[in-house]
C-alpha positions in Angstrom: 168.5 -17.4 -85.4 170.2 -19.9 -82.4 167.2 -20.7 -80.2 169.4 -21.9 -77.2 170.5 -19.6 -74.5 174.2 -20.6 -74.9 173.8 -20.6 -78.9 172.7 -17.1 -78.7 175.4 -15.8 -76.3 177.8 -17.8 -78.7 177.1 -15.6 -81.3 177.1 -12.4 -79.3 180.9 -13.3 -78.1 181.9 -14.3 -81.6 180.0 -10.5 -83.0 182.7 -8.7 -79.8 185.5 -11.3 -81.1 185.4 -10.1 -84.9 185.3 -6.5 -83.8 188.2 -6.6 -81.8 190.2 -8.6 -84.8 189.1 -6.7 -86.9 190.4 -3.5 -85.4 193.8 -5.3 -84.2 194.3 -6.1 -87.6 193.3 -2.4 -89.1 196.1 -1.0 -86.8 198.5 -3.4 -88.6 197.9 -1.8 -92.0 197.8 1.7 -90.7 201.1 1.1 -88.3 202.4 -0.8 -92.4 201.0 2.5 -94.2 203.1 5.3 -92.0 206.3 3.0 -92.4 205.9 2.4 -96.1 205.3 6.1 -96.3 208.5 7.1 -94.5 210.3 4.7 -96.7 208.9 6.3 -99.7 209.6 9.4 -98.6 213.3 8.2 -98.2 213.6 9.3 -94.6 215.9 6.6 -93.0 215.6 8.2 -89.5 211.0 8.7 -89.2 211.3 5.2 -91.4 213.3 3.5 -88.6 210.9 4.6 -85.9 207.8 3.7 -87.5 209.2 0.2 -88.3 209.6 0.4 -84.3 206.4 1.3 -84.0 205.1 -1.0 -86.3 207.0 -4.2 -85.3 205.5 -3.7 -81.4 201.9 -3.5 -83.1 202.6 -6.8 -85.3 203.8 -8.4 -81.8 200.9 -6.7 -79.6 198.5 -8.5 -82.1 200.3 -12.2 -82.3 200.7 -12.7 -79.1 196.5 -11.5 -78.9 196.3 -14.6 -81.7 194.5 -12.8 -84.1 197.3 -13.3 -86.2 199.9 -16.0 -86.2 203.4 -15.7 -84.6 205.3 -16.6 -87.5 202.7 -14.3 -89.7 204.1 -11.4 -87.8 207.8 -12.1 -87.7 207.7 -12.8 -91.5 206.0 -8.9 -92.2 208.3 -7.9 -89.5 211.1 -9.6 -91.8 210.3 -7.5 -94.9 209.7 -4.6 -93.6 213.1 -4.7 -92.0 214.6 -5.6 -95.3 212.9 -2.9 -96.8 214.3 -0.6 -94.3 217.5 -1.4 -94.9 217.9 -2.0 -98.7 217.0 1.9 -97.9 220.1 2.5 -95.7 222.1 1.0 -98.6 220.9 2.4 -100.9 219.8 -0.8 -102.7 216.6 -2.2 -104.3 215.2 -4.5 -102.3 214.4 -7.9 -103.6 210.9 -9.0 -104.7 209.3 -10.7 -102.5 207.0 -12.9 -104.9 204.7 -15.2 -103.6 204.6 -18.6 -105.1 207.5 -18.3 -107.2 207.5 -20.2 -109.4 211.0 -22.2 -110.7 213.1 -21.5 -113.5 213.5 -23.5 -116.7 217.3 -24.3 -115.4 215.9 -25.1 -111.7 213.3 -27.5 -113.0 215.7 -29.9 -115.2 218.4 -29.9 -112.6 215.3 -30.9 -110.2 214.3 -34.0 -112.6 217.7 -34.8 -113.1 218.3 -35.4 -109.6 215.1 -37.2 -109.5 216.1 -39.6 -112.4 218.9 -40.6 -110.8 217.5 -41.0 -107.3 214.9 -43.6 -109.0 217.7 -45.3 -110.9 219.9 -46.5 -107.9 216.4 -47.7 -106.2 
């Protein structure tokens, strides 16, 4: 336990802090939920006003900074993508973190590299 005055009220502000993130950041994945549901569903119109919905929660919360800016426009990205591989009736694409390259992409890679270390 903090023994200073200032150490103690440090800790209390940090307790209210992760509460409040905490619950910003719950409202993200339930705002995320209802839209993935609509999508499911296959209801383009209650999909495209939850993605509203959800896109003014993702900015409410970055610009709070519990999460980043670019953190928020990239969800925002995908669910949009999402959304409208719906409208056209398409798959979306994966979106696969860390993907890792293909066979063809790494030799073309070191090729490039050979010769960049051969004209040095």
């Amino acid at each position: 336990m903090a023994h200073s005055l200032s150490a103690q009220k440090r800790i209390r502000q940090n307790l209210k802090a992760k509460a409040r993130n905490r619950a910003r950041k719950e409202s993200i994945k339930l705002a995320t939920k209802s839209f993935l549901g609509a999508l499911a569903a296959g209801d383009t119109a209650k999909a495209e006003t939850e993605l509203r919905a959800t896109v003014a929660v993702l900015d409410r919360v970055a610009s709070k900074h519990t999460i980043h800016k670019n953190a928020a426009a990239r969800k925002r990205s995908r669910l949009t993508l999402r959304l409208n591989a719906l409208k056209n009736g398409t798959a979306p694409k994966a979106v696969v973190k860390g993907a890792a390259k293909t066979k063809a992409a790494k030799t073309a890679a070191n090729k490039g590299a050979g010769k960049k270390a051969a004209k040095a």
